[in-house]
C-alpha positions in Angstrom: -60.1 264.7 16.4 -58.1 265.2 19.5 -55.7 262.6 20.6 -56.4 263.0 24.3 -60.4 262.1 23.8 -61.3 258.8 23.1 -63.3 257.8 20.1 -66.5 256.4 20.7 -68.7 254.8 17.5 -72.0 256.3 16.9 -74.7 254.7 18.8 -72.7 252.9 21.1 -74.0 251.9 24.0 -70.7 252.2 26.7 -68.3 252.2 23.7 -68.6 249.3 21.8 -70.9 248.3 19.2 -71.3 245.0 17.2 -70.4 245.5 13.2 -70.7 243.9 10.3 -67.6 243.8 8.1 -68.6 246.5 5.8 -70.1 248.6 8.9 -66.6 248.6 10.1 -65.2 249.6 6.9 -67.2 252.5 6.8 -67.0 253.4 10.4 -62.5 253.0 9.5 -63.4 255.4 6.5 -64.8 258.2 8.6 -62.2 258.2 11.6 -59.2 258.0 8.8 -61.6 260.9 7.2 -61.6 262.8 11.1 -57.9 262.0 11.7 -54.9 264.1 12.3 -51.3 263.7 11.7 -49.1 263.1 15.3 -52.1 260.4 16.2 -51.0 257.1 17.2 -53.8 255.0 17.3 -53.7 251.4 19.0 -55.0 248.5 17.4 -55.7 245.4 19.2 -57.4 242.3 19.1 -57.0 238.1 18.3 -56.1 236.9 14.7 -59.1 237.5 12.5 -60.6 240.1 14.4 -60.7 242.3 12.1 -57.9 245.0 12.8 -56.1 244.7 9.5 -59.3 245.7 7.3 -59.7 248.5 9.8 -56.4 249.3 9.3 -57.3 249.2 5.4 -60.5 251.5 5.8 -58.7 254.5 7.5 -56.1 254.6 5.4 -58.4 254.9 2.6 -60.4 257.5 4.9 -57.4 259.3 5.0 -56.9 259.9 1.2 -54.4 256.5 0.8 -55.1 255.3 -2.8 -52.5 252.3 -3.0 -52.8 249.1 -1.6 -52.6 248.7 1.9 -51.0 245.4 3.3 -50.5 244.0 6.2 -46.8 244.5 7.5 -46.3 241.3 9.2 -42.8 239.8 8.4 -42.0 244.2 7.5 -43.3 245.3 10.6 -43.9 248.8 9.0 -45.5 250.3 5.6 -45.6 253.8 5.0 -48.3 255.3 2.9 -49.3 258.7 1.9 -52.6 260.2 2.5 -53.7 263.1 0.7 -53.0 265.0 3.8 -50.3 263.5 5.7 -48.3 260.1 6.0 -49.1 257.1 7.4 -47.2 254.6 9.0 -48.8 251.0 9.9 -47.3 248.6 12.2 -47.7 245.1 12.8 -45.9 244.2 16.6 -47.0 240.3 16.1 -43.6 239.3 15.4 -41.6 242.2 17.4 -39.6 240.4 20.0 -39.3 243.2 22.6 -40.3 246.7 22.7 -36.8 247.9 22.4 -36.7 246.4 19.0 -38.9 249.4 17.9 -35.9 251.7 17.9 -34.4 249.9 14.9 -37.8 250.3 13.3 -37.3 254.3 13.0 -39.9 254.4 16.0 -38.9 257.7 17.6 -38.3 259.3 14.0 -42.2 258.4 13.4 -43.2 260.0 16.8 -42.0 262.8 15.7 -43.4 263.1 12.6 -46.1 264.7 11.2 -48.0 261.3 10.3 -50.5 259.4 11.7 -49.0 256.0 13.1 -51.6 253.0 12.9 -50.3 250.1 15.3 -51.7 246.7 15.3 -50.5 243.8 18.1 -49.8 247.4 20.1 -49.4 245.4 23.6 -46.0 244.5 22.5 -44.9 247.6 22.2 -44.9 248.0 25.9 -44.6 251.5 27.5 -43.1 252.3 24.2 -46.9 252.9 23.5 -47.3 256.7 23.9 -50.3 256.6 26.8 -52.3 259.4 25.2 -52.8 256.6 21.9 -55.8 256.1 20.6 -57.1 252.5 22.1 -59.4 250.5 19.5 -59.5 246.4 20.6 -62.1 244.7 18.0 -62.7 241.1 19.2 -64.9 238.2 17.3 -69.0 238.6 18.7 -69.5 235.6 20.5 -73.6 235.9 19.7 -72.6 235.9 15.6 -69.6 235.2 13.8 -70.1 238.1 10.7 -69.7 240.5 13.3 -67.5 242.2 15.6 -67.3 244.1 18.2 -65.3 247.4 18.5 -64.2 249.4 21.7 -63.2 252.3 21.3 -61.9 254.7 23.7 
């Protein structure tokens, strides 16, 4: 998977498509499966919308066998995949994106890891622009699904 092409779910009409929690699971399986180390994939999306348990499904794509929390009050969790390292962010609570230095942010970048960031819009320019851009939001039309753009 090259990081300069966007990601687009199978059958997706324009780039988004409407999934059920387990369809999203299993769609999080096979990109964590596809995914290469220096990716920095951006997360977005309300409360609840899902990007947590996506967060969960690509790690587990990518060969993580612990448990995979959410980082919220950490900000960061590093994992190991059976291929490479993973590091997962959670920006909710960063106050500005200059607060990512004291995070080890440039170390990660540099790195040969994939970096999974949720709440990425405060991050800022920090961000690199070739990131991958997933936003999952809450399908107004039914509530057990979302929807997820990617690309």
């Amino acid at each position: 998977m090259d990081a300069h092409h966007h990601i687009v779910p199978d059958a997706a009409p324009r780039g988004h498509i409407a999934l059920t929690r387990d369809e999203l699971v299993a769609w999080g399986v096979r990109f964590g499966k596809a995914s290469h180390p220096r990716l920095v994939v951006a997360i977005a999306g309300d409360l609840g919308a899902g990007k947590t348990t996506l967060v969960q499904a690509i790690c587990r794509g990518a060969g993580v066998t612990t448990e995979v929390t959410s980082p919220t009050y950490a900000l960061v969790h590093e994992y190991q995949g059976d291929r490479f390292p993973i590091y997962h962010l959670d920006l909710y609570r960063l106050e500005k994106p200059e607060d990512l230095t004291n995070l080890g942010w440039d170390d990660m970048l540099r790195a040969n890891a994939l970096i999974l960031v949720e709440w990425p819009e405060r991050g800022g320019d920090r961000i690199p622009p070739d990131a991958v851009p997933i936003d999952l939001e809450l399908d107004p039309a039914d509530e057990e699904r979302r929807l997820l753009l990617a690309g």
